[in-house]
C-alpha positions in Angstrom: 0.0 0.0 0.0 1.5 3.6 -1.0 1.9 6.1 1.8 -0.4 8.1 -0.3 -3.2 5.6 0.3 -2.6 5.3 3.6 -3.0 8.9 4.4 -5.8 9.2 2.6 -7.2 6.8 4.5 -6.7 8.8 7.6 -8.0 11.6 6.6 -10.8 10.1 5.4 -11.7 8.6 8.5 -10.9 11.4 10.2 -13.7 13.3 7.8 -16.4 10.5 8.5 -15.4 11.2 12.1 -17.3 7.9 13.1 -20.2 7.7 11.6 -19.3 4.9 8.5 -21.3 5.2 4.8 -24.3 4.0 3.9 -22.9 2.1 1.3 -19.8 1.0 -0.3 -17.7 3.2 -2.4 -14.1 3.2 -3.9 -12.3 5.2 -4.4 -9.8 4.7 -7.2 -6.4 7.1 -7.2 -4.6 6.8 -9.9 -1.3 4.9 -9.9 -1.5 4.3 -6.1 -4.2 2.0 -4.9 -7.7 1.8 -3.5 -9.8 3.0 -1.1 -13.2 1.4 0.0 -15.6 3.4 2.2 -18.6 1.9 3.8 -20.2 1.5 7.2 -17.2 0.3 8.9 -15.3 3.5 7.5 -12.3 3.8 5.1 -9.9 0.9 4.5 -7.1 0.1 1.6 -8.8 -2.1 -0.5 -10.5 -3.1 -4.1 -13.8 -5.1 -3.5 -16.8 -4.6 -5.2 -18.4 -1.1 -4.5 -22.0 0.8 -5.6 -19.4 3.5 -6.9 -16.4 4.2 -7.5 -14.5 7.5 -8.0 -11.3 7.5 -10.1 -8.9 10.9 -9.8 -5.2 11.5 -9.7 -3.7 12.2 -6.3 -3.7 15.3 -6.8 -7.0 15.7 -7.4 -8.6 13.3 -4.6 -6.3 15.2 -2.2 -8.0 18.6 -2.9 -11.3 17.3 -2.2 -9.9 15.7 1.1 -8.7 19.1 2.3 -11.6 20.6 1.4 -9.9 23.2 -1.7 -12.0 21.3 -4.3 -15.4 20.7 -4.6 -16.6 17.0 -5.5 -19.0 18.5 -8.0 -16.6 20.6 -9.5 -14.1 17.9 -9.8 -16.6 15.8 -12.0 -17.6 18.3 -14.3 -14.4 19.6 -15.3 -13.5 15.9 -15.6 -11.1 15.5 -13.4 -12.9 13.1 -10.9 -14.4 10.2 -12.9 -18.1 8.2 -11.6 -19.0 4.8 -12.1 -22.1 3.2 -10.7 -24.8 4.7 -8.4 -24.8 8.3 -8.4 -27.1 8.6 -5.9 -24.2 7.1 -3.4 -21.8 9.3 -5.2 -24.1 12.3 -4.0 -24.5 10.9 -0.8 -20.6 10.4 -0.4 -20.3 14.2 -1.2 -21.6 15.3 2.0 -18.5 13.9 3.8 -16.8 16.8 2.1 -19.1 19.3 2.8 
């Protein structure tokens, strides 16, 4: 597992602070690994999701900190959806 995995994975369990997904998503960053999210929280992994979210690491680490908006991301293609979109939506409001 890359170190950028793993941080993202702390700081996006520090985002849910506790209170899991309801669902499973991935999150797919580019060149590094995986990231599933579901009621449990964030882990490394690549299991079968509802959605997953595909971005560089530059990109998913701007939506961590909070400098880019999920929304935006998507539209201006730099953040990638596959799958439910209504758990994509729901996933959002972690970032809020």
């Amino acid at each position: 597992m890359s170190d950028i995995v793993t941080a993202a994975v702390e700081a996006l369990n520090a985002k849910l602070d506790g209170r899991g997904f309801d669902g499973v998503a991935k999150f797919v960053i580019e060149g590094e690994g995986s990231i599933l999210v579901d009621a449990n929280g964030a882990r490394a992994g690549d299991e079968a999701a509802d959605v997953t979210l595909t971005a560089d690491s530059g990109t998913f680490r701007q939506i961590i900190e909070g400098s880019l908006n999920p929304t935006s991301a998507f539209m201006s293609g730099r953040l990638s959806i596959d799958g439910d979109m209504g758990a994509a939506m729901r996933l959002g409001g972690v970032f809020s």
